[in-house]
LUMLUM-640803 format. One record per residue (C-alpha): residue in three letters; x negated, y negated, z negated. Coordinates in steps of 0.05 Angstrom, whole numbers, plus 5000, padded with zeros to 4 digits. Last residue first. Layout:
<nodes>
+------+------+------+------+
! rest !   xx !   yy !   zz !
+------+------+------+------+
!  ALA !    X !    Y !    Z !
...
+------+------+------+------+
</nodes>
This chain:
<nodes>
+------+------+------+------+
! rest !   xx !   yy !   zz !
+------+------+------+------+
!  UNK ! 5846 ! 2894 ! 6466 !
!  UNK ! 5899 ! 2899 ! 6419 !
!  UNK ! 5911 ! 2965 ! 6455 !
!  UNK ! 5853 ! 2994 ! 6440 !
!  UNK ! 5852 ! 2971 ! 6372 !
!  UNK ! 5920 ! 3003 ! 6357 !
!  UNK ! 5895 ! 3069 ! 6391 !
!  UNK ! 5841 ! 3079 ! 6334 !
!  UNK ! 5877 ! 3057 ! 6280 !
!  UNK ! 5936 ! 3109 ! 6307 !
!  UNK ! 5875 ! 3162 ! 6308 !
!  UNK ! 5842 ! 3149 ! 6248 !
!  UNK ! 5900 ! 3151 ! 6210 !
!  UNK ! 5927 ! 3215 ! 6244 !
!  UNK ! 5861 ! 3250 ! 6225 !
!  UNK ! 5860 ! 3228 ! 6149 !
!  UNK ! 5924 ! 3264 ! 6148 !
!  UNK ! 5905 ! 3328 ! 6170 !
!  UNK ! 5861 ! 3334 ! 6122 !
!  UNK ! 5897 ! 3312 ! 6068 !
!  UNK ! 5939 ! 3365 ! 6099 !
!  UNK ! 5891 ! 3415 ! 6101 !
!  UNK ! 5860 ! 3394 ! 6026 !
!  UNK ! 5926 ! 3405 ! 5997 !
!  UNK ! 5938 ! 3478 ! 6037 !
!  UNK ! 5867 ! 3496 ! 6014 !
!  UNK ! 5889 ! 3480 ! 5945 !
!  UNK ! 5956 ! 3520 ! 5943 !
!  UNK ! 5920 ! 3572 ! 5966 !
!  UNK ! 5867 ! 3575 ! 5914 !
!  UNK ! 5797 ! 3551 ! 5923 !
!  UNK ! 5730 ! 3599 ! 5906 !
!  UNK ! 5693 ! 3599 ! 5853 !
!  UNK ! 5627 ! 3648 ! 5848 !
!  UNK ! 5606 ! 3658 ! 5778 !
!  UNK ! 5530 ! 3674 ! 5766 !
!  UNK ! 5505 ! 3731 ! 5734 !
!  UNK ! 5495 ! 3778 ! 5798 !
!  UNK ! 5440 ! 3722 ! 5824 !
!  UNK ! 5417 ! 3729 ! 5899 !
!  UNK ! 5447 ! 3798 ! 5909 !
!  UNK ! 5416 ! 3844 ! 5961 !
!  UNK ! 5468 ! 3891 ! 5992 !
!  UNK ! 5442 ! 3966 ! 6009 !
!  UNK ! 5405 ! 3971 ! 5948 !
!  UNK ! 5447 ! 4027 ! 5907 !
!  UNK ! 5464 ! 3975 ! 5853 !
!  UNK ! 5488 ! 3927 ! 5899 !
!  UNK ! 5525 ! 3978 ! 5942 !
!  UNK ! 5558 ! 4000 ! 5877 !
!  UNK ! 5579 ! 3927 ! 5863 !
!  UNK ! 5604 ! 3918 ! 5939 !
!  UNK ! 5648 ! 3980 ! 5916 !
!  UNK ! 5669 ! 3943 ! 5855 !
!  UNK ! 5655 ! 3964 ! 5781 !
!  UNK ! 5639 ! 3880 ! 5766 !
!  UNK ! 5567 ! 3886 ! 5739 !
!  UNK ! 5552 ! 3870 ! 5665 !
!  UNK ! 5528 ! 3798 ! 5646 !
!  UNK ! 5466 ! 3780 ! 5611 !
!  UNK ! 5461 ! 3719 ! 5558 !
!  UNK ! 5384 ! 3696 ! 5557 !
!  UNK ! 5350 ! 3731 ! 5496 !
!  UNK ! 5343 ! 3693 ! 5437 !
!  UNK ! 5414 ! 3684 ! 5406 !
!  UNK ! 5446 ! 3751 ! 5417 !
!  UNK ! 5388 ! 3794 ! 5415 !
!  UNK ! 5371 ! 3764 ! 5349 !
!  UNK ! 5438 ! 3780 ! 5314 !
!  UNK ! 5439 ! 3851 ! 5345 !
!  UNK ! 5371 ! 3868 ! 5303 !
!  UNK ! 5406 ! 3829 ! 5242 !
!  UNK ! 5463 ! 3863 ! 5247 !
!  UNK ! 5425 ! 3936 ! 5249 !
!  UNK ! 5377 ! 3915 ! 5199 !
!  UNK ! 5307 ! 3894 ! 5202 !
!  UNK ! 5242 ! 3929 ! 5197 !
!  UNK ! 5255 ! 3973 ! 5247 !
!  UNK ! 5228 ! 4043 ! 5216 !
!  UNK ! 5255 ! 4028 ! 5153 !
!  UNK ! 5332 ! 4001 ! 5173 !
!  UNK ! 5335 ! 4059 ! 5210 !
!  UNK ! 5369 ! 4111 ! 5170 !
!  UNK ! 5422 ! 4061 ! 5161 !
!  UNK ! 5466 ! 4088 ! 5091 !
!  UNK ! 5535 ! 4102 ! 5101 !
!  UNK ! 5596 ! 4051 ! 5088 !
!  UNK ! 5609 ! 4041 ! 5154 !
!  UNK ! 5582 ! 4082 ! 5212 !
!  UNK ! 5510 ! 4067 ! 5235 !
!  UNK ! 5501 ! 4053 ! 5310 !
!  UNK ! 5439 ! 4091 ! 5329 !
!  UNK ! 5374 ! 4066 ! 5340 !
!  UNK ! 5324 ! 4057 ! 5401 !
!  UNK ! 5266 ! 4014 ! 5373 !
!  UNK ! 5214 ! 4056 ! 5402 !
!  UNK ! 5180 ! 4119 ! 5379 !
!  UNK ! 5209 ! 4153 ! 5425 !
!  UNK ! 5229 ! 4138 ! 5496 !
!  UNK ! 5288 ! 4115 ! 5535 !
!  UNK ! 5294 ! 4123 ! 5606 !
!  UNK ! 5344 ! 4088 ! 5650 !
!  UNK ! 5368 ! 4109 ! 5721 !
!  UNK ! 5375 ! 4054 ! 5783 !
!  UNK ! 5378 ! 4096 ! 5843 !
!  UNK ! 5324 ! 4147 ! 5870 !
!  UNK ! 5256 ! 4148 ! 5835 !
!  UNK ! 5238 ! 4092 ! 5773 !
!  UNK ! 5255 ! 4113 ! 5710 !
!  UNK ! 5272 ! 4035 ! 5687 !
!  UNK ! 5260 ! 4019 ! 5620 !
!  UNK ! 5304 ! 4026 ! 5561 !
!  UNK ! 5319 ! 3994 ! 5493 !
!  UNK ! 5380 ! 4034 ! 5470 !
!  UNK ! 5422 ! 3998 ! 5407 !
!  UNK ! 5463 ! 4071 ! 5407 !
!  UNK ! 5535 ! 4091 ! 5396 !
!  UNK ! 5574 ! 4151 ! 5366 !
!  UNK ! 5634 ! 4190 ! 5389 !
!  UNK ! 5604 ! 4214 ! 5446 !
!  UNK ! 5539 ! 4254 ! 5413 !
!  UNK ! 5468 ! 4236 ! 5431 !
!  UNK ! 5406 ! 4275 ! 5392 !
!  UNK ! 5349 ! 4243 ! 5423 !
!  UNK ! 5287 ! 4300 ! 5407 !
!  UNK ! 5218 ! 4275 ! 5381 !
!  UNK ! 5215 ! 4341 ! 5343 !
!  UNK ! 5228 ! 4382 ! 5409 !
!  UNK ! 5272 ! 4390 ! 5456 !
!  UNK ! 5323 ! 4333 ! 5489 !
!  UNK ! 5282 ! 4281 ! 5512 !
!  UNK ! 5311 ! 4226 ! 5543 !
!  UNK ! 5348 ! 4196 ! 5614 !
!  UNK ! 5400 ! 4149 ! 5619 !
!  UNK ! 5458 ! 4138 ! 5674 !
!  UNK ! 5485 ! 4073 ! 5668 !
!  UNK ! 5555 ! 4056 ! 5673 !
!  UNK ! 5585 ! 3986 ! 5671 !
!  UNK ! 5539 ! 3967 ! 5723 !
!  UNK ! 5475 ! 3923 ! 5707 !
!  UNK ! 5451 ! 3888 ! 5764 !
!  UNK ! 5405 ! 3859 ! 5721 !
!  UNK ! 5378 ! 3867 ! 5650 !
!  UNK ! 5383 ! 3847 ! 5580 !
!  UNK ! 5428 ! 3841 ! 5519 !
!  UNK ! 5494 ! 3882 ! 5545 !
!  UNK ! 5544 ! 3902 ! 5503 !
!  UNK ! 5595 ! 3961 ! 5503 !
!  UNK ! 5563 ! 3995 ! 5563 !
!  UNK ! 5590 ! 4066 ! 5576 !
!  UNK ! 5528 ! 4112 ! 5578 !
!  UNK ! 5515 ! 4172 ! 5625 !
!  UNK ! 5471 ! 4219 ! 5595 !
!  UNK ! 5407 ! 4265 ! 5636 !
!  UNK ! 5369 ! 4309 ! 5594 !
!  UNK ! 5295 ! 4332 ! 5590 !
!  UNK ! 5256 ! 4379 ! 5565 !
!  UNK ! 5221 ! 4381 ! 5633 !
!  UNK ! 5224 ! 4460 ! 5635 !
!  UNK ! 5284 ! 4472 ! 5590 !
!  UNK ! 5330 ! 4415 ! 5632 !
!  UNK ! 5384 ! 4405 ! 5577 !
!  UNK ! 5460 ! 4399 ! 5595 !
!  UNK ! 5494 ! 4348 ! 5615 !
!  UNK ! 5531 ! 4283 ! 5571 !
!  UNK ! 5588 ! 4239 ! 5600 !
!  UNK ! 5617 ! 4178 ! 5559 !
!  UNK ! 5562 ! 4168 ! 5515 !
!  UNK ! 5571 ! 4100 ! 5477 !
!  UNK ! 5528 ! 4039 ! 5485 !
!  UNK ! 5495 ! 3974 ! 5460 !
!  UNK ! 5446 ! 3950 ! 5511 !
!  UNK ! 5370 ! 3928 ! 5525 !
!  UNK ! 5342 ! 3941 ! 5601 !
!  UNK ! 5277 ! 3927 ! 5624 !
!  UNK ! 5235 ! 3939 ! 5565 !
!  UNK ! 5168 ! 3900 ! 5554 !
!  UNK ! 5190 ! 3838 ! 5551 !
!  UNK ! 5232 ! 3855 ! 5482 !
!  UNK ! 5168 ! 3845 ! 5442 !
!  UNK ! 5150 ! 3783 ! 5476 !
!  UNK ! 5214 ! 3760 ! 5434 !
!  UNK ! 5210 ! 3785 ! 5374 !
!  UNK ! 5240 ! 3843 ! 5331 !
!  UNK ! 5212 ! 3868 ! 5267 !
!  UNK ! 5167 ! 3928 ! 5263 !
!  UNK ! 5158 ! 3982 ! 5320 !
!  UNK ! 5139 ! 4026 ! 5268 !
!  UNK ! 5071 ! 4061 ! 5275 !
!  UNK ! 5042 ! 4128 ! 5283 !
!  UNK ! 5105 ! 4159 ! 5305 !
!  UNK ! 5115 ! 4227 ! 5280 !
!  UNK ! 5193 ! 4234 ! 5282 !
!  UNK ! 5208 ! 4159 ! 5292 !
!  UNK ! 5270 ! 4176 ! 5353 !
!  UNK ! 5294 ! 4238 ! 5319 !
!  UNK ! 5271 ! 4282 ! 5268 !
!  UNK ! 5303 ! 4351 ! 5261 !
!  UNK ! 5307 ! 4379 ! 5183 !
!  UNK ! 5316 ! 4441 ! 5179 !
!  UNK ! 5292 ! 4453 ! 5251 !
!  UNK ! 5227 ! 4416 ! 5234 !
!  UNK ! 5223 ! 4437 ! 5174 !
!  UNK ! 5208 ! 4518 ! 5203 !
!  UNK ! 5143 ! 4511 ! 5225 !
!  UNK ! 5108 ! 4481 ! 5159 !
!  UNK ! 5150 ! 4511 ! 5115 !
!  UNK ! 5132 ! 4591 ! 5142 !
!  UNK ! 5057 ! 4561 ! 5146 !
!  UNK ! 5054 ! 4539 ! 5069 !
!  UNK ! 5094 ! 4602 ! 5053 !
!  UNK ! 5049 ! 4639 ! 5083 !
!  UNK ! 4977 ! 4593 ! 5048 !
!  UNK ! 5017 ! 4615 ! 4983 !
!  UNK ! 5029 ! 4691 ! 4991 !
!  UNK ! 4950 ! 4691 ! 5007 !
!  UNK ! 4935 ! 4653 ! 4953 !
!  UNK ! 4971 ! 4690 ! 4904 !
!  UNK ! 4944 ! 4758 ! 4923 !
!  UNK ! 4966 ! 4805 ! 4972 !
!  UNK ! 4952 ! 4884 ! 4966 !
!  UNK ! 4971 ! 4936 ! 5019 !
!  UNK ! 5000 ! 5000 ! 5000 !
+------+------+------+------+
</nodes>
């Protein structure tokens, strides 16, 4: 019969711990992340391309040999980017200790850059400020790791980044976002006149005309 001594027993139970917290306890986003991202700033949000508040409205399954998932995310609020549809799809890590863990009830602060490849897809990475919406009355996991809190976070966002403006779910919108149409500037508001005003500017029109003509054929015949 074999014999084990204490410190043997020990250093397996060290190892059995060791490999098995993180599936007893799954870290997301911070995991092992060297440093915290610390509190917001301005040149810190430069570096990401796209900065939103979001829910998952369609979720697929997990690639095993990139370990990674695809999401598509209903905007709630938008803090930066362009050409923005309402829908973005958004890609992340879905094994391992660094794992996003996205469900649809809940919502995100994502801080995403652009994945680059066919059409406009977002990929958010760990150890970033990415952070999920906490639920009243429970404790904000992420209040640590960020440095500030979730209102505070959205606070900033709201008055130091330029306002950004989600785009219209129109087909000339999905041709926008596809490339086919360029748009000078999707935030700004187009106006255009109402029938009743291009009827009052057609006979004002149309007026001025008839005065310059009789005016016109009055001094001729003056003459």
């Amino acid at each position: 019969m074999p014999h084990f001594n204490g410190l043997a027993i020990l250093h397996w139970v060290y190892l059995l711990l060791f490999f098995s917290l993180p599936i007893v306890f799954p870290q997301n986003p911070d995991c092992d992340c060297p440093d915290h991202p610390g509190k917001l700033t301005v040149k810190s949000t430069e570096k990401f391309d796209v900065i939103f508040l979001g829910q998952p409205d369609t979720l697929f399954p997990c690639h095993a040999q990139d370990r990674e998932a695809l999401a598509r995310f209903r905007i709630l609020r938008l803090y930066k980017g362009k050409n923005i549809p309402p829908i973005v799809e958004v890609m992340y890590p879905c094994a391992g200790a660094c794992r996003f863990e996205f469900k649809k009830h809940e919502a995100w602060l994502l801080y995403g850059h652009w994945a680059g490849g066919s059409g406009q897809r977002v990929k958010v990475v760990p150890c970033e400020r990415n952070r999920l919406v906490p639920k009243k009355h429970k404790e904000d996991e992420y209040i640590l790791y960020n440095e500030m809190t979730f209102e505070e976070e959205t606070v900033f966002l709201r008055k130091y980044l330029l306002p950004a403006f989600i785009l219209p779910d129109t087909s000339l919108a999905r041709r926008v976002e596809a490339g086919q149409v360029k748009a000078i500037d999707a935030n700004r508001n187009e106006r255009f006149a109402t029938d009743i005003q291009k009827l009052v500017l057609l006979l004002a029109s149309l007026a001025v005309f008839l005065g310059l003509w009789f005016w016109v054929k009055r001094w001729f015949n003056d003459r």
